[in-house]
N, C-alpha and C positions, 0 to 999 in steps of 0.2 A: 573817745579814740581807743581804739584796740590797741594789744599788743601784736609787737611786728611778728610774722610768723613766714616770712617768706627767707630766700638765700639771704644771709648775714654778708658772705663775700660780696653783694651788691652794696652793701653798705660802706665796706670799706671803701670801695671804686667810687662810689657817691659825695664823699667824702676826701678822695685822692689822699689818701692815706692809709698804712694797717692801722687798726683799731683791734686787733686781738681779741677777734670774735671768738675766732676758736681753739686760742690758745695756742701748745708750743705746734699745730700746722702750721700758722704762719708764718712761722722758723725757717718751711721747708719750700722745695720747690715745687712742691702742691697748693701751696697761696694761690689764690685765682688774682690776686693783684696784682704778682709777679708777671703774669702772664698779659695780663687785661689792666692796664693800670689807669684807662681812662674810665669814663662815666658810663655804666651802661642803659643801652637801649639801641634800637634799631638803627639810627646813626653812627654807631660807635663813634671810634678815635675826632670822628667832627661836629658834634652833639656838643662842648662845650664850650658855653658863652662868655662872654664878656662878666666878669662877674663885679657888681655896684658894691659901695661901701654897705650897705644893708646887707644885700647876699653875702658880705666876710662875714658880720657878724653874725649874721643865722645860722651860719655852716659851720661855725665854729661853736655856736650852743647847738647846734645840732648832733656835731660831731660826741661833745662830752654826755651828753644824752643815750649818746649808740654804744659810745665806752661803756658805760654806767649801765645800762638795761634800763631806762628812766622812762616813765611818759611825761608827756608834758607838762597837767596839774602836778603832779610831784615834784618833778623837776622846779618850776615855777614856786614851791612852796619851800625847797630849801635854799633857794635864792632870797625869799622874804626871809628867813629864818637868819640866813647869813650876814643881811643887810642889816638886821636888827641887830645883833651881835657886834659890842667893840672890836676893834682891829679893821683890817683889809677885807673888804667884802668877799674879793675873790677867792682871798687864801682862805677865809672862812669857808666859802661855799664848796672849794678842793678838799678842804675838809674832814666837813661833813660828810660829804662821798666818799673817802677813806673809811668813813667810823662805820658805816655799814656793814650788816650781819655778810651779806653775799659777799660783799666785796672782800672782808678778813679772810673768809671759808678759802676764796678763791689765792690771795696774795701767799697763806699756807699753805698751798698745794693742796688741799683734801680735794678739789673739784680743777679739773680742766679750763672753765671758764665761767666766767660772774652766773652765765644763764647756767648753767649745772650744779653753781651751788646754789641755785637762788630754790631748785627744784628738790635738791636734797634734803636744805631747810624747810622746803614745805612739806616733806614728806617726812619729817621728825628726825631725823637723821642726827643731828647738833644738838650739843648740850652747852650751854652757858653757866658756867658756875654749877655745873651738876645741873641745872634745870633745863628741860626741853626748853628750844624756841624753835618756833615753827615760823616769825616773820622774817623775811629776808630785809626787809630795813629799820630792824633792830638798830641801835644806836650802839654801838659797843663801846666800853670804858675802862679807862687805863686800870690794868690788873687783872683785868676777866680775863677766866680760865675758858678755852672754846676748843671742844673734843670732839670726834665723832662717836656714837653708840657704840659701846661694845659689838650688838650684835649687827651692826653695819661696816665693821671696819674688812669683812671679806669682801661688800662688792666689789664688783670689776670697776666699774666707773671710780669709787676711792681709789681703790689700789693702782690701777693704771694710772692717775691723777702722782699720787705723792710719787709712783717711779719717774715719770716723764715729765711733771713740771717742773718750773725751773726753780732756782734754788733760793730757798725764802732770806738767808740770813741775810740778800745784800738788802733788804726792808729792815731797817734799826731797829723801830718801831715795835718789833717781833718776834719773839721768841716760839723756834718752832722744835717740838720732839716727834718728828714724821714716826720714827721705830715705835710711836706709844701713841699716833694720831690726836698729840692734842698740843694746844700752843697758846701763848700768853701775850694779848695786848697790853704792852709796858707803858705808854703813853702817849698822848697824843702828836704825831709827826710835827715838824714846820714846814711851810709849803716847798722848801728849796731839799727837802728829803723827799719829796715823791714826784717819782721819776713817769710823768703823764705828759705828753707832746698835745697839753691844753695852753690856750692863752685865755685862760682866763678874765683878763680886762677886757677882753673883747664882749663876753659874757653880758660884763655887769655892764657896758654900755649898751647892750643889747636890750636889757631889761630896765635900764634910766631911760631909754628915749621918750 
């Protein structure tokens, strides 16, 4: 399966809800969901069906999937990861999706959205502990220092990022110095600190059946 490469604002409408594709737009009244909040396609506003106790639980691991920038073998693999792992499946599997390279870059403000920092990360841009990393689902751990490159902190895409997004301290979890582009994962969150409109149990029943 490819990655999605088409309008992301359909995914949100696919889903009936923002998903924060694109970051603080969807703040404004530029959202295309504001405007279109039903499912698209040629039927508009009457295209949507009866939805089966299956279709909840798909569309709800769908949905954390489209949050997340995730395909599905991946996806699907830190669900097994999660399961393996003492505690709550679900909180594990919430997680794990926290501790990600993209996902940190994006919660500090360096990047607009998961997908722009997932881009910046591959294109060297982040340093971890002083060391390049280049994959965007890096595991990150409590302590790591994560900067952006000296000689990256003029692009536009950073800079417009740390001015406009929104404000990292209300994330515990995070310590950010936007003025110096670089910020400290202090440790690992508990699921009732991060603030994701996922249900998660729906998930893991999705993937026990």
């Amino acid at each position: 399966m490819a990655r999605y490469t088409g309008s992301v604002c359909k995914l949100c409408r696919r889903e009936g809800g923002k998903l924060m594709l694109k970051g603080a737009r969807c703040m404004t009244s530029k959202c295309a969901f504001e405007r279109r909040s039903y499912v698209p396609g040629q039927h508009g506003p009457t295209s949507r069906k009866k939805t089966t106790d299956y279709g909840i639980h798909l569309r709800e691991k769908q949905k954390a999937r489209r949050i997340y920038g995730i395909l599905e073998k991946q996806f699907r693999k830190y669900f097994e990861i999660a399961d393996r792992k003492s505690g709550v499946t679900g909180d594990n599997l919430i997680l794990l999706l926290e501790r990600r390279l993209d996902n940190v870059v994006y919660r500090m403000g360096f990047a607009p959205t998961r997908n722009a920092a997932r881009q910046i990360i591959r294109h060297g841009h982040i340093r971890v502990n002083g060391v390049k990393v280049n994959i965007p689902s890096f595991l990150v751990k409590p302590t790591n220092m994560i900067e952006v490159k000296d000689t990256s902190r003029s692009m536009d895409l950073i800079q417009d990022s740390v001015q406009n997004s929104l404000d990292a301290s209300r994330y515990e979890w995070l310590s950010v110095d936007r003025n110096n582009f670089k910020g400290e994962f202090l440790y690992i969150p508990k699921r009732e600190q991060v603030e994701i409109n996922i249900n998660e149990n729906l998930i893991v029943e999705f993937y026990s059946k």
